[in-house]
BALOBA-1460 file (C-alpha; in Angstrom, 3 decimals):
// residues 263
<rec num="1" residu="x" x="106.744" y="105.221" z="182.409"/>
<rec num="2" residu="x" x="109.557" y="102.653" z="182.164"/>
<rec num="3" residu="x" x="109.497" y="99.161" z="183.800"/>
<rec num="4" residu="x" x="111.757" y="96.159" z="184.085"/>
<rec num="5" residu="x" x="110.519" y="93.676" z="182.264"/>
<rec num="6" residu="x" x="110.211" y="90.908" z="184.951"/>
<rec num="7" residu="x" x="108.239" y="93.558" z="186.745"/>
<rec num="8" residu="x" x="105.666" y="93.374" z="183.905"/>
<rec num="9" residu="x" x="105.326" y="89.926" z="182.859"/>
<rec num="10" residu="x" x="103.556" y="87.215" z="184.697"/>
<rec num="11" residu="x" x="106.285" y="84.689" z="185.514"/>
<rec num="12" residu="x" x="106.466" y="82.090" z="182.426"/>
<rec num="13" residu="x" x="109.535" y="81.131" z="180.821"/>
<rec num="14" residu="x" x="110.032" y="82.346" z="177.353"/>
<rec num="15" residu="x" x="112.774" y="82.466" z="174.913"/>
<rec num="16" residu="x" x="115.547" y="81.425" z="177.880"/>
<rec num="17" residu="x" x="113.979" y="84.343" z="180.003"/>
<rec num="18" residu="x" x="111.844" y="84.629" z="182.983"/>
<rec num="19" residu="x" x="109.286" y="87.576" z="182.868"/>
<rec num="20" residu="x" x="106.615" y="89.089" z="184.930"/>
<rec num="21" residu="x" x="103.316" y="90.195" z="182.815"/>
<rec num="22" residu="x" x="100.222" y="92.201" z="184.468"/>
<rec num="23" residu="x" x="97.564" y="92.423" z="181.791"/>
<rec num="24" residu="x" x="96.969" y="96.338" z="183.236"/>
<rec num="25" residu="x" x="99.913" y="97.444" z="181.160"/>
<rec num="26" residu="x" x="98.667" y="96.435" z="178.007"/>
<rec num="27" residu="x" x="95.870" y="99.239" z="177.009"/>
<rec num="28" residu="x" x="92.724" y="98.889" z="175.051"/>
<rec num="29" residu="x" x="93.871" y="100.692" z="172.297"/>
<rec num="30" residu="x" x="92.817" y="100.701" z="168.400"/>
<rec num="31" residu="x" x="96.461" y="100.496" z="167.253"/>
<rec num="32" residu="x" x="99.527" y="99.573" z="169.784"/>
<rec num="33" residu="x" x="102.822" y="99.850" z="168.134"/>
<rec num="34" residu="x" x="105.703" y="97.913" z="169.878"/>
<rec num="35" residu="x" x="109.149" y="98.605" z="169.240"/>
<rec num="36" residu="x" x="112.020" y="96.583" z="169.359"/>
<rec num="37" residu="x" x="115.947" y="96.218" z="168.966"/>
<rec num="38" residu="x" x="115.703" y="93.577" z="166.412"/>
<rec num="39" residu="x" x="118.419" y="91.103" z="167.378"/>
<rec num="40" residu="x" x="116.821" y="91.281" z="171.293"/>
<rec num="41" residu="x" x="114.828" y="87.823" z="171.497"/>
<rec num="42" residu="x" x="113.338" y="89.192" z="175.190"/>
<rec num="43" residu="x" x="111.826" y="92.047" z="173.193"/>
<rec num="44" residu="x" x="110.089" y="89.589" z="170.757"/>
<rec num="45" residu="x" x="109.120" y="87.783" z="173.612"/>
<rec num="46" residu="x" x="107.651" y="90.769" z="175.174"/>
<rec num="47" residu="x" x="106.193" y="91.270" z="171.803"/>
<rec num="48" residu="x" x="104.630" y="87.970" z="172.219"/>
<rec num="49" residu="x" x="103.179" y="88.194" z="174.742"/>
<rec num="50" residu="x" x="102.004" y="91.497" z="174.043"/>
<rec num="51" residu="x" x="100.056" y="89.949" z="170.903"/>
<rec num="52" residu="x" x="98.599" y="87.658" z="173.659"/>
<rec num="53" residu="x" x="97.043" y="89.618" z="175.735"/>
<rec num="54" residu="x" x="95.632" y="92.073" z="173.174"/>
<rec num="55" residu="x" x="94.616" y="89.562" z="170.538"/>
<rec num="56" residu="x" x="94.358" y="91.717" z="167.762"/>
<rec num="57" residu="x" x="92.783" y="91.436" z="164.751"/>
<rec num="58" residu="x" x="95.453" y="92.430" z="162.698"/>
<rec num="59" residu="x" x="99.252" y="92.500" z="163.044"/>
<rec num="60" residu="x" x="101.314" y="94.737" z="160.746"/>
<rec num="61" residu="x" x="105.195" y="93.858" z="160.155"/>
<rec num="62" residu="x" x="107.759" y="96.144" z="158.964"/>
<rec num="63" residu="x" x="109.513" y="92.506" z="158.502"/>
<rec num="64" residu="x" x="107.407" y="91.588" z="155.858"/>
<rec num="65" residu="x" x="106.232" y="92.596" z="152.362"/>
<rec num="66" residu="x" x="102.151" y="92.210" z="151.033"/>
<rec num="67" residu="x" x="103.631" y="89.932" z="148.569"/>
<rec num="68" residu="x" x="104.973" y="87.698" z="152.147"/>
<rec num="69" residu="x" x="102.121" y="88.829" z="154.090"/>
<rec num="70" residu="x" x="99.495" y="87.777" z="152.164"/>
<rec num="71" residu="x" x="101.033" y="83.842" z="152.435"/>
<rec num="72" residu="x" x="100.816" y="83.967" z="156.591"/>
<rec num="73" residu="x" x="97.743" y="81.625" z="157.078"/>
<rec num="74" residu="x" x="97.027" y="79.599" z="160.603"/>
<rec num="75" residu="x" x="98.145" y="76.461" z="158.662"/>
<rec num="76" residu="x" x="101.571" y="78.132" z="158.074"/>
<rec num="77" residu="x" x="101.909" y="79.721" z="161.413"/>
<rec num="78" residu="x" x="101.950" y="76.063" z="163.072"/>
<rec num="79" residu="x" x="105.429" y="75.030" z="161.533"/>
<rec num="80" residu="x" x="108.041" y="76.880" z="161.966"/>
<rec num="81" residu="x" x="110.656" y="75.942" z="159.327"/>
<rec num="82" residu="x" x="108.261" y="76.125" z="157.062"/>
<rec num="83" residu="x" x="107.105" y="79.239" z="157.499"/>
<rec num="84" residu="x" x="110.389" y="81.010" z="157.819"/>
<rec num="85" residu="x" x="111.123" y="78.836" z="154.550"/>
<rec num="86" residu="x" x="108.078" y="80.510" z="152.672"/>
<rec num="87" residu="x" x="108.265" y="84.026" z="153.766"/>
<rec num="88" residu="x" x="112.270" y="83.357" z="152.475"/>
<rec num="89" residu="x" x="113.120" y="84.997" z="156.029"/>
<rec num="90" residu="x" x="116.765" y="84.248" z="155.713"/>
<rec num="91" residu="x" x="117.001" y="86.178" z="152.311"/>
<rec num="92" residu="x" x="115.865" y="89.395" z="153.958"/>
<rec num="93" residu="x" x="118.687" y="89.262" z="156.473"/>
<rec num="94" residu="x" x="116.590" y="89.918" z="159.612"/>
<rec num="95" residu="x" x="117.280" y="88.067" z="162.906"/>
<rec num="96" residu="x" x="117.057" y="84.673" z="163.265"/>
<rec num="97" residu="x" x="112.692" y="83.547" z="162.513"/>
<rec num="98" residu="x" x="112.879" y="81.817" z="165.545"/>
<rec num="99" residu="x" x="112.658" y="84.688" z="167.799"/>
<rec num="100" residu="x" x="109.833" y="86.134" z="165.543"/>
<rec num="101" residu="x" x="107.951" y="83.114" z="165.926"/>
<rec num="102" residu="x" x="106.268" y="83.378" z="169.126"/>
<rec num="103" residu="x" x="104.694" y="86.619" z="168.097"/>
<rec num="104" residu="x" x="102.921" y="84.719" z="165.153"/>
<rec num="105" residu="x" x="101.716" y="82.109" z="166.840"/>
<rec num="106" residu="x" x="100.547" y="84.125" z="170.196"/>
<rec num="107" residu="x" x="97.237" y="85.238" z="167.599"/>
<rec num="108" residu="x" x="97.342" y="82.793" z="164.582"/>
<rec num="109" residu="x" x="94.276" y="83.830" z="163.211"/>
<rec num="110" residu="x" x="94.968" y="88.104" z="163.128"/>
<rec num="111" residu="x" x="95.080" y="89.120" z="159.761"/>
<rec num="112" residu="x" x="99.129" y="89.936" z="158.489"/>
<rec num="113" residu="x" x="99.827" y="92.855" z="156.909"/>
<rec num="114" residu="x" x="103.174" y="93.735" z="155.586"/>
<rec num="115" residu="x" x="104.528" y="97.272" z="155.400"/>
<rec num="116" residu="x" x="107.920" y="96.289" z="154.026"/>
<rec num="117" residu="x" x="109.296" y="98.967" z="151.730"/>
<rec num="118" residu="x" x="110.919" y="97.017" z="148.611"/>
<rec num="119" residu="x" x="114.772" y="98.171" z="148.395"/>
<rec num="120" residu="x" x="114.432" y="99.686" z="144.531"/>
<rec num="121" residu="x" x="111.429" y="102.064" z="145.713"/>
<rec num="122" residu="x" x="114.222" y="102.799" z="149.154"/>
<rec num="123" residu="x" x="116.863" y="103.745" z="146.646"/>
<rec num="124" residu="x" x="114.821" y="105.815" z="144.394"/>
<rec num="125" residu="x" x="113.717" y="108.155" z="147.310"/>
<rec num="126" residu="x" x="117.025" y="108.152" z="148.492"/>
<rec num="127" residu="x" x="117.794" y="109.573" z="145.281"/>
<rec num="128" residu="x" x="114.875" y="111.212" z="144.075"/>
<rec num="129" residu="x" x="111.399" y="112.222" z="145.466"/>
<rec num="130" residu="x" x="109.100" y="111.023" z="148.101"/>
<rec num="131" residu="x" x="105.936" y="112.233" z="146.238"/>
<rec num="132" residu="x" x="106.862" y="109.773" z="143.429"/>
<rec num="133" residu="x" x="107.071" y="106.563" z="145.724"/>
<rec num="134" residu="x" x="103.714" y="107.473" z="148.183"/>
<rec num="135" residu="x" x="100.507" y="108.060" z="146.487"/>
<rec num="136" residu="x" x="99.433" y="109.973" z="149.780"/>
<rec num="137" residu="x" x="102.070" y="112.065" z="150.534"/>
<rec num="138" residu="x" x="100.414" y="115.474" z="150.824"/>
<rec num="139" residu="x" x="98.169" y="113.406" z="153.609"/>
<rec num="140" residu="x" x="101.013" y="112.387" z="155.451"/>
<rec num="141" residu="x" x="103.258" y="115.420" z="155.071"/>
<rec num="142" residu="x" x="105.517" y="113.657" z="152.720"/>
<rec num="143" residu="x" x="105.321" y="116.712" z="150.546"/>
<rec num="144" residu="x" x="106.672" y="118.823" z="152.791"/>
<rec num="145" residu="x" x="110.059" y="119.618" z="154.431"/>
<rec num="146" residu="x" x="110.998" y="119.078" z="157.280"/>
<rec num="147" residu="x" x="111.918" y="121.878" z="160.223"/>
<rec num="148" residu="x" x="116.009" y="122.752" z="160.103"/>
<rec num="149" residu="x" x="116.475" y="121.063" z="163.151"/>
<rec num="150" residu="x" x="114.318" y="118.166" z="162.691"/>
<rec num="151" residu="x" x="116.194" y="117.332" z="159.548"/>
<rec num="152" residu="x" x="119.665" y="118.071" z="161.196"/>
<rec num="153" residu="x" x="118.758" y="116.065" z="164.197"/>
<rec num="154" residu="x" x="117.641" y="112.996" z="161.969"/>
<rec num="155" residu="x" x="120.948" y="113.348" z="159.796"/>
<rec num="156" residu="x" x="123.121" y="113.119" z="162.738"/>
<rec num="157" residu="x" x="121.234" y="109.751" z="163.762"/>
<rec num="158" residu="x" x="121.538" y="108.302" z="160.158"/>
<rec num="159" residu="x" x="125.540" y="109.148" z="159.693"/>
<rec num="160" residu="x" x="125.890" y="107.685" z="163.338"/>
<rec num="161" residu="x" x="123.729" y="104.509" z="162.241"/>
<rec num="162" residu="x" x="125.938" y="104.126" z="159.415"/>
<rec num="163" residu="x" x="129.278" y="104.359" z="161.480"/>
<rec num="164" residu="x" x="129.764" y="107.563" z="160.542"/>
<rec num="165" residu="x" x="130.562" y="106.166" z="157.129"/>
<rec num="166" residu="x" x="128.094" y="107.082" z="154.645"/>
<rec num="167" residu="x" x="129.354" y="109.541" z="151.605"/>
<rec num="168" residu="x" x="127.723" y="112.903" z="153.314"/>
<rec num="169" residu="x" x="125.687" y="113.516" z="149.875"/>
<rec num="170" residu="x" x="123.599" y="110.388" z="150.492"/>
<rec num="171" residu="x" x="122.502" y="111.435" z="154.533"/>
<rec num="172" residu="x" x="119.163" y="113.285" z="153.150"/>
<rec num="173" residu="x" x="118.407" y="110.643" z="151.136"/>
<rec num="174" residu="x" x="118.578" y="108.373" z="153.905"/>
<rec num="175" residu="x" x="116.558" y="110.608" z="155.667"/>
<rec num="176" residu="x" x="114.364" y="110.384" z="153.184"/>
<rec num="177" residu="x" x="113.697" y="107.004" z="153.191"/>
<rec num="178" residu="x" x="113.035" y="106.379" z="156.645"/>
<rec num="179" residu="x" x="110.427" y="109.033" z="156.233"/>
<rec num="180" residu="x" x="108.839" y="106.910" z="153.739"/>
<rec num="181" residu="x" x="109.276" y="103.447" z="155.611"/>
<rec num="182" residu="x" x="107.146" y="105.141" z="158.809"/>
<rec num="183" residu="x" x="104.823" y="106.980" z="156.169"/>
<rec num="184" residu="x" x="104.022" y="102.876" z="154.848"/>
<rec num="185" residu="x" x="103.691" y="101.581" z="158.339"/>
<rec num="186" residu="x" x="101.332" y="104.542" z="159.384"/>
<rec num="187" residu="x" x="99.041" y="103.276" z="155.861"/>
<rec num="188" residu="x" x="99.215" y="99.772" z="156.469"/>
<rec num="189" residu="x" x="97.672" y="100.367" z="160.292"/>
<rec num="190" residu="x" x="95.076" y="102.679" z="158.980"/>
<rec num="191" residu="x" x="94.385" y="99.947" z="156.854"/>
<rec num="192" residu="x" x="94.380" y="97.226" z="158.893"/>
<rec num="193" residu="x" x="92.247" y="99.254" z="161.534"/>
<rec num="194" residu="x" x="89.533" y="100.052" z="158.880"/>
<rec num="195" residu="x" x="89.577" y="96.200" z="157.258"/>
<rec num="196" residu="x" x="89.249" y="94.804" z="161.084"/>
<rec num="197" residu="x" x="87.688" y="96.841" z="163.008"/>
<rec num="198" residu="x" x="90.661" y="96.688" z="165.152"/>
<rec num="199" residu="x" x="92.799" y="96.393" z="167.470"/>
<rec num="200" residu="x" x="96.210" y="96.521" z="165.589"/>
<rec num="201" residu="x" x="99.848" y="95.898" z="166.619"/>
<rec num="202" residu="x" x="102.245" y="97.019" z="164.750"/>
<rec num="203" residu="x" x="105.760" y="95.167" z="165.189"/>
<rec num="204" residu="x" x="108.763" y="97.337" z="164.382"/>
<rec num="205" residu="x" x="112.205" y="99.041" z="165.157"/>
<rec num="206" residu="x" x="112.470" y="101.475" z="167.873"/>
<rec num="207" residu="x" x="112.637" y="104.059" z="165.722"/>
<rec num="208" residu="x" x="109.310" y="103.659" z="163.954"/>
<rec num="209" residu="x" x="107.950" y="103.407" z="167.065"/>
<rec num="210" residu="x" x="108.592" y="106.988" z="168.252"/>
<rec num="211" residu="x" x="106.134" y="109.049" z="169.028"/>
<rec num="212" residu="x" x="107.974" y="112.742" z="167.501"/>
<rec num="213" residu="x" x="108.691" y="111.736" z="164.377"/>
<rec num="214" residu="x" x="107.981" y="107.848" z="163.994"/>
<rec num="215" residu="x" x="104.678" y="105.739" z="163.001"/>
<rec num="216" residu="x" x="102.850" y="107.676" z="165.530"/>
<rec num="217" residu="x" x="103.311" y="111.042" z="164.269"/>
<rec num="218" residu="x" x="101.793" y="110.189" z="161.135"/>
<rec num="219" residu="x" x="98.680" y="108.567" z="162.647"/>
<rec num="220" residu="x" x="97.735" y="111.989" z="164.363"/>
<rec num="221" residu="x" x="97.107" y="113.807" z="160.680"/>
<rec num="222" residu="x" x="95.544" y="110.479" z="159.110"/>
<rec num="223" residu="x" x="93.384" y="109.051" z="162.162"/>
<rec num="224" residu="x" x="92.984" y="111.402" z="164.565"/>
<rec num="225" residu="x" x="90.652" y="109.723" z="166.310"/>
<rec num="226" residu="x" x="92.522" y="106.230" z="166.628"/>
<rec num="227" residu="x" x="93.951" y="105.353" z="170.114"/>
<rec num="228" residu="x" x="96.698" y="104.555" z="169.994"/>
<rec num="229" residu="x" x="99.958" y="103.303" z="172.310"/>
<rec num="230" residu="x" x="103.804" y="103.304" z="171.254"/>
<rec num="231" residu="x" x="105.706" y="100.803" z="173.700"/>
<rec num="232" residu="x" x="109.550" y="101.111" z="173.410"/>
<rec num="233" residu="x" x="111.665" y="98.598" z="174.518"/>
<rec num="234" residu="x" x="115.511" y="99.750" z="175.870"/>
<rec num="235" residu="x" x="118.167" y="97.902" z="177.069"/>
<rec num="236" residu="x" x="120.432" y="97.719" z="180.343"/>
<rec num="237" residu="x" x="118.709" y="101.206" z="181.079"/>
<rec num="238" residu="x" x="119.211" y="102.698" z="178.255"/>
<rec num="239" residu="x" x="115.805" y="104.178" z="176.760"/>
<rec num="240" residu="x" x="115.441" y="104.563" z="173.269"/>
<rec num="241" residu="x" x="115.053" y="107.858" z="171.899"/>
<rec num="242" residu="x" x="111.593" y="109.760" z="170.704"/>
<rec num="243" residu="x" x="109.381" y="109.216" z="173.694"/>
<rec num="244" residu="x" x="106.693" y="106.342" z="173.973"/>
<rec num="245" residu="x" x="103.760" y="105.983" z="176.351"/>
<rec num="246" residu="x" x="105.562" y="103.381" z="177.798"/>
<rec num="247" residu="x" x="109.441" y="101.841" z="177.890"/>
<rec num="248" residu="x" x="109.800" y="98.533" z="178.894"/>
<rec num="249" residu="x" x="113.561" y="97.365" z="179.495"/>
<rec num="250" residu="x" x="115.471" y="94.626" z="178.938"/>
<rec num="251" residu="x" x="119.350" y="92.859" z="179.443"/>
<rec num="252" residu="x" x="121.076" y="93.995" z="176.350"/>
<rec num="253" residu="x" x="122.182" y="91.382" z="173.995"/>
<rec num="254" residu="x" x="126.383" y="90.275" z="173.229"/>
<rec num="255" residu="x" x="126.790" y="91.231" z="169.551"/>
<rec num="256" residu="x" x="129.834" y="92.235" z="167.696"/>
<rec num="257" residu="x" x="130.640" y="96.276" z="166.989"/>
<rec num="258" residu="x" x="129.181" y="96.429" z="163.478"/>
<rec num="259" residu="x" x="131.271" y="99.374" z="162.608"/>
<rec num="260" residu="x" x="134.120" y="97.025" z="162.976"/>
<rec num="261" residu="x" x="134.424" y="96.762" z="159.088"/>
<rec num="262" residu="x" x="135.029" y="100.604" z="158.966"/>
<rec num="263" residu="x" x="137.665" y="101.335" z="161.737"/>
């Protein structure tokens, strides 16, 4: 299913947006993941008010480390600068905290768990093995290959991501990597679910959203019995890629061509 945004969310104003909410489209699931384009601040408000609605017990961010995570208390979540100042937002060159925010605040007492992957144990997979950075990988199918196609497929998307740029030797590496970021996200839910009791979001790109190959794909080998919803969130029409049980759309955002630097 997709839906316009203002079709979804009652009509509040949010971020510089007006949006339309019905609480139907937000399921009782154990673990909802909702995807994002992470510069969009009408998919973190969407994400928002997502959080609202369900008022999970947990929320795990692909934003943050454990190390960050584990300093997210109520206290913190009530001042902004200061939060974004002790999670050292800024130095982690995500979007601006302010568009985060919301999300935080719309369940300040759900437990935070980061799935961050730190970028020494990204370059060693890139370079070496998954097996060696994931103490589960035969559970989550890290020890295995992936199909010809699947692995051609995702190598296309990385070169493209990379402006078609990246030294051609280092594509399967970066392949690997995102393997391992999902694999991390996948644990982290399973382990907020089983801490909690549930429900869990889990905020995150698009792509570790999908349900082929993304965060959801892992949860069907480690919790088969979890429910759980992947919500992708497009822009100016355009869905994002992988399927989701539902894509939500929004205006697309003015931002400069980052291959620019390449051309």
């Amino acid at each position: 299913m997709r839906y316009m945004i203002p079709a979804l969310l009652s009509w509040a104003v949010l971020c510089g947006a007006a949006f339309a909410f019905d609480a139907a489209d937000v399921p009782r699931a154990d673990i909802m993941i909702v995807g994002e384009v992470h510069d969009n601040p009408i998919h973190h408000a969407a994400q928002a008010l997502v959080v609202a609605q369900a008022q999970p017990k947990a929320i795990v961010w692909e934003m943050l480390t454990p190390v960050q995570a584990a300093l997210v208390t109520p206290a913190l979540v009530q001042d902004v600068g200061r939060m974004a100042e002790t999670l050292g937002w800024a130095e982690a060159r995500w979007p601006d905290f302010a568009m985060y925010h919301p999300v935080f605040a719309a369940a300040p007492h759900a437990a935070t768990y980061g799935a961050a992957v730190p970028r020494d144990v990204v370059s060693g997979v890139v370079k070496g093995s998954l097996e060696d950075a994931f103490d589960a990988a035969a559970a989550y199918g890290l020890d295995r290959d992936l199909s010809i196609a699947e692995q051609r497929a995702r190598e296309a998307l990385q070169f493209a991501a990379h402006c078609n740029a990246l030294p051609q030797d280092l594509v399967p590496g970066m392949v690997k990597a995102q393997r391992l970021r999902d694999a991390v996200l996948a644990q982290a839910a399973v382990q907020a679910l089983a801490d909690t009791g549930g429900p869990v979001v889990v905020i995150t790109g698009n792509g570790h959203a999908r349900k082929d190959w993304g965060v959801p794909s892992y949860l069907v080998r480690v919790a088969p019995d979890a429910i759980v919803w992947a919500i992708g969130q497009g822009e100016d029409g355009n869905a994002p890629d992988g399927g989701f049980d539902v894509i939500w759309d929004a205006p697309a955002q003015t931002r400069p061509d980052p291959c620019t630097a390449f051309k």
